[in-house]
C-alpha positions as CSV (number, residue, x, y, z in Angstrom):
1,X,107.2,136.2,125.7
2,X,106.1,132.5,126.5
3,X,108.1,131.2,129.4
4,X,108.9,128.5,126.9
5,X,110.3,130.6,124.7
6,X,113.0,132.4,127.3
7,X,113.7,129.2,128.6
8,X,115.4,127.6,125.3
9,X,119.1,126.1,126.5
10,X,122.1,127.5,124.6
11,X,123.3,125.2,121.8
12,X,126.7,123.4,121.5
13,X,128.6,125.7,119.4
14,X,128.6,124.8,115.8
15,X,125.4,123.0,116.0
16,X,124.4,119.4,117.8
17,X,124.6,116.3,115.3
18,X,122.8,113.5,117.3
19,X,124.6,110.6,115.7
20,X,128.2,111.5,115.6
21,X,130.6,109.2,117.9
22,X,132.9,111.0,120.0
23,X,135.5,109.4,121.5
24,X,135.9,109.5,125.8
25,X,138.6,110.7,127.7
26,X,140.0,110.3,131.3
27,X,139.1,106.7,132.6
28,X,137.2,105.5,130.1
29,X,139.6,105.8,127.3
30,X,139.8,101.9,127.3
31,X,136.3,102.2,125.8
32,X,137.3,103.9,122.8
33,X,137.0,100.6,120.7
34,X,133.8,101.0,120.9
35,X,133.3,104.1,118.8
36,X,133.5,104.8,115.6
37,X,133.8,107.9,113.2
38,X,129.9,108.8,112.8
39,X,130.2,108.9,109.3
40,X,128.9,105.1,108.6
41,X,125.9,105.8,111.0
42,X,122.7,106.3,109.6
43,X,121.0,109.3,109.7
44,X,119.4,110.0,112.7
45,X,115.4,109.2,113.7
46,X,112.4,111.3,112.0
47,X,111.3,111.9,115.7
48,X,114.7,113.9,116.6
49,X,115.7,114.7,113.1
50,X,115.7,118.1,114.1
51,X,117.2,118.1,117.1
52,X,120.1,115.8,116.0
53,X,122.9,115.9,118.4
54,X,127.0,115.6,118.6
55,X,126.8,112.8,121.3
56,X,127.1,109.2,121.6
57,X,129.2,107.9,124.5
58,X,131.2,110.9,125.1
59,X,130.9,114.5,124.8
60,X,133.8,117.2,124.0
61,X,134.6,119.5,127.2
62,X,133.1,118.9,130.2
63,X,130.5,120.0,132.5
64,X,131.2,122.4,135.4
65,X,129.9,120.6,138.3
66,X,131.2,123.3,140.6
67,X,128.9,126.1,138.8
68,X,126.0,123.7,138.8
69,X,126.4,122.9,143.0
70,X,125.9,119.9,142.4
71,X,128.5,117.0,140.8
72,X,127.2,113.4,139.5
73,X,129.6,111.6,141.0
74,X,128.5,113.0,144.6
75,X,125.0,112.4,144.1
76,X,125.6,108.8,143.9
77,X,125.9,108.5,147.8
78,X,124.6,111.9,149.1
79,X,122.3,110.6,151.9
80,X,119.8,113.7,154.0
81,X,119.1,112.4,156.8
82,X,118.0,115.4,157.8
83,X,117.5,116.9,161.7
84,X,117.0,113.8,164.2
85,X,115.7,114.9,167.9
86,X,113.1,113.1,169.8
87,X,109.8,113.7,170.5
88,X,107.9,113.7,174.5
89,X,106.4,110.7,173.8
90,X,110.3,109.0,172.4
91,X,109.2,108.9,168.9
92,X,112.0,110.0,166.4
93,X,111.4,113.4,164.9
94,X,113.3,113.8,161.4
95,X,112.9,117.4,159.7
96,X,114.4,118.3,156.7
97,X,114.4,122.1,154.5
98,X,113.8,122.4,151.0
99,X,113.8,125.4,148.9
100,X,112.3,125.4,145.5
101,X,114.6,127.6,143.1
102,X,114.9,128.6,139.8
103,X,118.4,128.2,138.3
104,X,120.1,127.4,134.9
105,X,122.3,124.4,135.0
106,X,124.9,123.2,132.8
107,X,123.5,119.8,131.8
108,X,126.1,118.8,129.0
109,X,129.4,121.0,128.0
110,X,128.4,124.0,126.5
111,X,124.2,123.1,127.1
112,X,122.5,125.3,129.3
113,X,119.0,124.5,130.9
114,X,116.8,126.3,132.8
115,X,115.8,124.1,135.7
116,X,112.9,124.4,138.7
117,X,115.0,122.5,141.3
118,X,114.9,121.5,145.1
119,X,117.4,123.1,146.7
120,X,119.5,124.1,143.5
121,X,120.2,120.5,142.3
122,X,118.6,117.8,140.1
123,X,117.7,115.9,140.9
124,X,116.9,117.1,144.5
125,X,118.3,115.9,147.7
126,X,118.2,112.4,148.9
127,X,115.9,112.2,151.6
128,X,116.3,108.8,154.3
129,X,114.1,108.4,156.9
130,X,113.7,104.8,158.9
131,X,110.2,103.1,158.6
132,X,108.2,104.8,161.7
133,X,109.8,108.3,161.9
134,X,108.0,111.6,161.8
135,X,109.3,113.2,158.6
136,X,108.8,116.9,159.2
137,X,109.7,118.9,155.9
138,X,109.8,122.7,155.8
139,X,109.1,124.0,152.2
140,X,109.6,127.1,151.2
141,X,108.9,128.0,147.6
142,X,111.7,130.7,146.1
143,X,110.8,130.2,142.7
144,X,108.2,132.1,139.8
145,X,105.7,129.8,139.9
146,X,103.4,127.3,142.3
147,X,105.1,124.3,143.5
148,X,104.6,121.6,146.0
149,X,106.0,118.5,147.2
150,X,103.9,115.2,146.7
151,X,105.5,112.0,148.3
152,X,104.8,108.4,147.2
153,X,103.8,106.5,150.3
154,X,101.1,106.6,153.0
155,X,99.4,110.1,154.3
156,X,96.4,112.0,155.1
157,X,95.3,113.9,152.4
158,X,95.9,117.3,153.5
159,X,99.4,116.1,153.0
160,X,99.4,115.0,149.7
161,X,101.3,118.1,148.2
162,X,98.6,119.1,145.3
163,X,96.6,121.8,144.5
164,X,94.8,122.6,147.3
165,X,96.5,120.5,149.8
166,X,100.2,121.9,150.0
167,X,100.2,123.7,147.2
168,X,102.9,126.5,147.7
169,X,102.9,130.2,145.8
170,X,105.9,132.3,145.3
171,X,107.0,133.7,148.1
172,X,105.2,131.4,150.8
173,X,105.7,127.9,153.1
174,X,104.1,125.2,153.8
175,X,105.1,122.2,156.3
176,X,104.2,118.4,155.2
177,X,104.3,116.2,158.1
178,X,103.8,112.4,157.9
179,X,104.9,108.8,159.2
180,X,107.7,107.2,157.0
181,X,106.2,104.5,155.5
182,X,106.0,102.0,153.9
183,X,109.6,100.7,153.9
184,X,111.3,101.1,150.1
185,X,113.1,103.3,147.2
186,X,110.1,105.8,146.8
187,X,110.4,109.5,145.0
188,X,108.8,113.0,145.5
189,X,108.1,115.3,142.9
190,X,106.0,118.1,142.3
191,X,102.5,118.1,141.7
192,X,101.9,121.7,140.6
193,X,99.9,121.7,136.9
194,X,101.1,121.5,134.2
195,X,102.2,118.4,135.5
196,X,104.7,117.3,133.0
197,X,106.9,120.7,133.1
198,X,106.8,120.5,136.7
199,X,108.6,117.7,136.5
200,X,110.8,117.9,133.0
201,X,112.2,120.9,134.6
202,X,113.9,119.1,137.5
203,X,111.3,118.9,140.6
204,X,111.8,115.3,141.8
205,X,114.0,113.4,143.9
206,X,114.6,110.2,145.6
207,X,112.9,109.2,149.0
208,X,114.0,106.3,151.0
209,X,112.5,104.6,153.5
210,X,114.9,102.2,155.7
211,X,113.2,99.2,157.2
212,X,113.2,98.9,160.9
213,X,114.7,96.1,162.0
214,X,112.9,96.0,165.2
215,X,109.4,95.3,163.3
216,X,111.1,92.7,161.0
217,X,113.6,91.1,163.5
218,X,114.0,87.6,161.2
219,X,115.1,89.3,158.0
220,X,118.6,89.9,158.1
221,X,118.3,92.1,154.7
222,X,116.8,94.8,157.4
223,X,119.3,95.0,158.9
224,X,121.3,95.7,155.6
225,X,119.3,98.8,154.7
226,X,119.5,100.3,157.8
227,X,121.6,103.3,157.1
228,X,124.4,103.5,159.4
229,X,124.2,100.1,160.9
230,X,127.6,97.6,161.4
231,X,125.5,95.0,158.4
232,X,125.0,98.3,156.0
233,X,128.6,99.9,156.3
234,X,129.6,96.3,154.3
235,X,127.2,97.5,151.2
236,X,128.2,100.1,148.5
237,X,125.2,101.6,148.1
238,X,124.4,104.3,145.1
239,X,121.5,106.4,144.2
240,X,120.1,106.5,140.7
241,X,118.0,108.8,139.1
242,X,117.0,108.6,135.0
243,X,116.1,111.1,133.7
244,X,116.0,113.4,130.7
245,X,116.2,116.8,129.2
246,X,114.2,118.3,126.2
247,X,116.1,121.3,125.2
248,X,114.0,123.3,123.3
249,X,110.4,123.0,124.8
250,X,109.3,120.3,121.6
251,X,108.3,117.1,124.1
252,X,110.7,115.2,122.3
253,X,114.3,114.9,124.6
254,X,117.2,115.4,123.5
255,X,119.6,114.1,126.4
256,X,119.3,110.7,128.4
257,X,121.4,110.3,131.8
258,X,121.6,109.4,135.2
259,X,121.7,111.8,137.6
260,X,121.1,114.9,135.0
261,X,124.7,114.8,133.3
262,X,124.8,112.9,130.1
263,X,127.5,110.3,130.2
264,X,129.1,111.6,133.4
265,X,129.9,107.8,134.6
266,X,131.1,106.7,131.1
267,X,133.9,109.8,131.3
268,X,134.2,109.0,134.5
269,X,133.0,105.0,135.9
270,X,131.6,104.5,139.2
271,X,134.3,102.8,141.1
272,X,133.5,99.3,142.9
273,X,135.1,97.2,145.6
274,X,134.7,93.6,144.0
275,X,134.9,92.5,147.6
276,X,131.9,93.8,148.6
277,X,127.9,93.6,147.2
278,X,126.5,96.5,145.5
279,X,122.8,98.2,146.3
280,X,121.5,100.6,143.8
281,X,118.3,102.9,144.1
282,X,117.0,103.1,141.1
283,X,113.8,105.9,140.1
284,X,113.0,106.6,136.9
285,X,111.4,110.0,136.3
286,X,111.6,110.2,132.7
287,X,109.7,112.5,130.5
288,X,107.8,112.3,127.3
289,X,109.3,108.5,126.7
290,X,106.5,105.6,128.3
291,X,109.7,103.7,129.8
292,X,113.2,103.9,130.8
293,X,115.2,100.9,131.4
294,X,118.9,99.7,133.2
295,X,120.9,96.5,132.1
296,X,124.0,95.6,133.4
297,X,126.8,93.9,131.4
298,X,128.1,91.1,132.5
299,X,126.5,90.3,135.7
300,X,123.0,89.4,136.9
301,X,121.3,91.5,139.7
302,X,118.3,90.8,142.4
303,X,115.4,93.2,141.7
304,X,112.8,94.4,144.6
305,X,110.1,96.2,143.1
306,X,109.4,99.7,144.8
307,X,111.7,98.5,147.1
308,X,108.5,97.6,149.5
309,X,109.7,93.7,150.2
310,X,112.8,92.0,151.8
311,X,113.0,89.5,149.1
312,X,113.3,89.8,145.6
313,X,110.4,90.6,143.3
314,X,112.4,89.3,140.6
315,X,115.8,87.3,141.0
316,X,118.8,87.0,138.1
317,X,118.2,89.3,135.9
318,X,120.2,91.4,133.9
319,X,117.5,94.2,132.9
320,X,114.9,95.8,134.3
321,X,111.9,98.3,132.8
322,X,110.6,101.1,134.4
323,X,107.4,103.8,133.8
324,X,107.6,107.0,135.2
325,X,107.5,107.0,138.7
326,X,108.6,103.6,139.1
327,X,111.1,102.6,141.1
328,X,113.4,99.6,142.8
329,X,116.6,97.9,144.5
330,X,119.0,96.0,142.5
331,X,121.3,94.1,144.3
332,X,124.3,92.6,143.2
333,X,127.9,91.5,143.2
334,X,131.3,91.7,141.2
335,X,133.4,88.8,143.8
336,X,134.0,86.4,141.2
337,X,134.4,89.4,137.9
338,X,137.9,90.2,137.2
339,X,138.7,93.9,137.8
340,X,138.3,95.6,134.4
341,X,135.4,98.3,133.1
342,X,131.9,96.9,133.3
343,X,129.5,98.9,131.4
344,X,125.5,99.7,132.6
345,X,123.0,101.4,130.3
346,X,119.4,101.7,128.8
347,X,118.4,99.2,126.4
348,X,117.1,101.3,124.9
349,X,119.7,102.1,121.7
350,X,118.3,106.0,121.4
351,X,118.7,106.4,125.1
352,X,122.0,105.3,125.6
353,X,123.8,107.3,122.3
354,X,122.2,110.2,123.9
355,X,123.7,110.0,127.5
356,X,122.2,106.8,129.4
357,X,125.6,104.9,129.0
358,X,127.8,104.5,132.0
359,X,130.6,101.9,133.8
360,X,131.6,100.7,136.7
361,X,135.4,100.5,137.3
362,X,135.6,97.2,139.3
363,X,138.5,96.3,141.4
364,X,140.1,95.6,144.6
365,X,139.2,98.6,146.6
366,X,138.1,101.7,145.6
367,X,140.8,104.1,146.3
């Protein structure tokens, strides 16, 4: 039987309707103005019409985060920084161990999927290295088929984590070694063909390169990224991944989120300390659509592309497009907002009915 074909999730019970509004519970019941009774909503696109889903800003049950091993909410500002020593010659040696496995995860309540993942979780760990390091990373591959791990940023070749450099069977290792650089919000995935299940099926994560301040001594916002320094404990810094599941093997998706659970920051917003700026590492690795996109309600952000510059690529804006495999920093701030629900999203109306829709719960604090 075509791996395809055992690979089909399990359905919602009673069927998926894509266009029916469900209302939210927990702390976003404040929300439920916004949705309606599905009823008065057209029918839903020719493209899905198939595939037509009971979702649109909520979801009935909820997803167990404990079964997956991995929850949303934790992802947001789950740093690896992996195994620091030093080196003879004082240069910092950072190693990190990832594990390619298969494993079905529960991407919306009731929705099985079965995932390729790095170390059992999509997307995979965040790895943070500062601009100079050694990143040493120790890949084993426990899964059924080839996999490697490519990195976006500057390396030999032999490194590059294709076939026929770093290319890992079932069953076997392979150690990439390389300089962090340059500086930014960068990704890995793999590169193993065919390309596009590789990575619909969950093998990508977010790769961060801190600026040293050391190399960049008149830039304060160095000093800002450096994870763990006294200017960086003032941020609240979150990690985004968009991305997208198509259920039944048809390249059309049928779930949008960030960070793999449909709507699991709408059921549950991201709180915020209105006191202090906001820093978000945004990657979209989104499958079968050309672009994904974020806009923020309210509120304006500052937007460095690929996160490779300390000043903004693009300053005040309130949206941002992304291809797959781009990525960036928004920066931002809630100090003159009133506390209240702020919504964030995809503009793109499909994308954000089908999961992409999510809040921040600003206040005073976060407790």
């Amino acid at each position: 039987m075509p791996i395809e074909e055992r690979s089909r999730a399990v359905r919602l019970q009673g069927g998926l309707r894509r266009r029916r509004f469900l209302g939210l519970g927990g702390a976003s019941a404040g929300l439920s103005l916004w949705l309606a009774s599905t009823e008065q909503v057209g029918a839903a696109p020719q493209r899905h019409s198939a595939h037509a889903h009971e979702l649109a800003f909520g979801t009935r049950g909820s997803v167990d985060h404990a079964a997956n091993g991995f929850d949303p909410h934790a992802m947001l500002t789950d740093f690896d920084t992996g195994s620091v020593s030093r080196r003879g010659d004082g240069r910092r040696l950072r190693e990190f161990t990832i594990t390619a496995i298969d494993r079905a995860i529960e991407i919306a309540p009731g929705v099985a999927f079965e995932a390729w993942t790095y170390n059992g979780r999509v997307p995979g760990p965040t790895l943070r290295a500062t601009e100079g390091d050694l990143v040493r990373i120790h890949f084993a591959n426990a899964g059924s088929m080839p996999h490697t791990m490519h990195f976006h940023g500057i390396h030999h070749a032999r490194m590059d984590g294709v076939p026929g450099a770093g290319e890992v069977m079932p069953g076997e290792t392979f150690v990439y070694e390389f300089e962090a650089k340059p500086f930014g919000c960068h990704l890995y995935h793999c590169h193993s063909l065919p390309l596009k299940r590789h990575l619909h099926r969950g093998l990508y994560g977010v790769f961060i390169v801190d600026p040293d301040p050391a190399r960049h001594p008149s830039h304060a916002a160095a000093r800002s990224r450096l994870f763990g320094s006294p200017e960086n404990a003032e941020w609240q810094e979150f990690v985004m991944v968009m991305n997208a599941f198509d259920t039944d093997f048809d390249e059309e998706n049928e779930f949008y989120a960030v960070n793999t659970i449909p709507f699991a920051y709408m059921d549950k917003p991201i709180p915020v300390d209105r006191s202090r700026p906001v820093r978000v590492y945004l990657v979209n690795v989104t499958e079968f659509d050309p672009i994904n996109s974020f806009h923020l309600h309210g509120n304006f952000f500052d937007y460095y592309d690929h996160g490779t510059t300390l000043e903004p690529t693009l300053r005040t804006v309130d949206t941002v497009m992304q291809c797959q495999a781009q990525r960036g920093i928004l920066e931002f701030h809630f100090r003159e907002h009133e506390p209240g629900l702020y919504m964030f999203h995809a503009h793109q109306s499909e994308f954000a009915e089908l999961g992409w829709m999510s809040a921040f719960a600003v206040g005073d604090g976060t407790s």
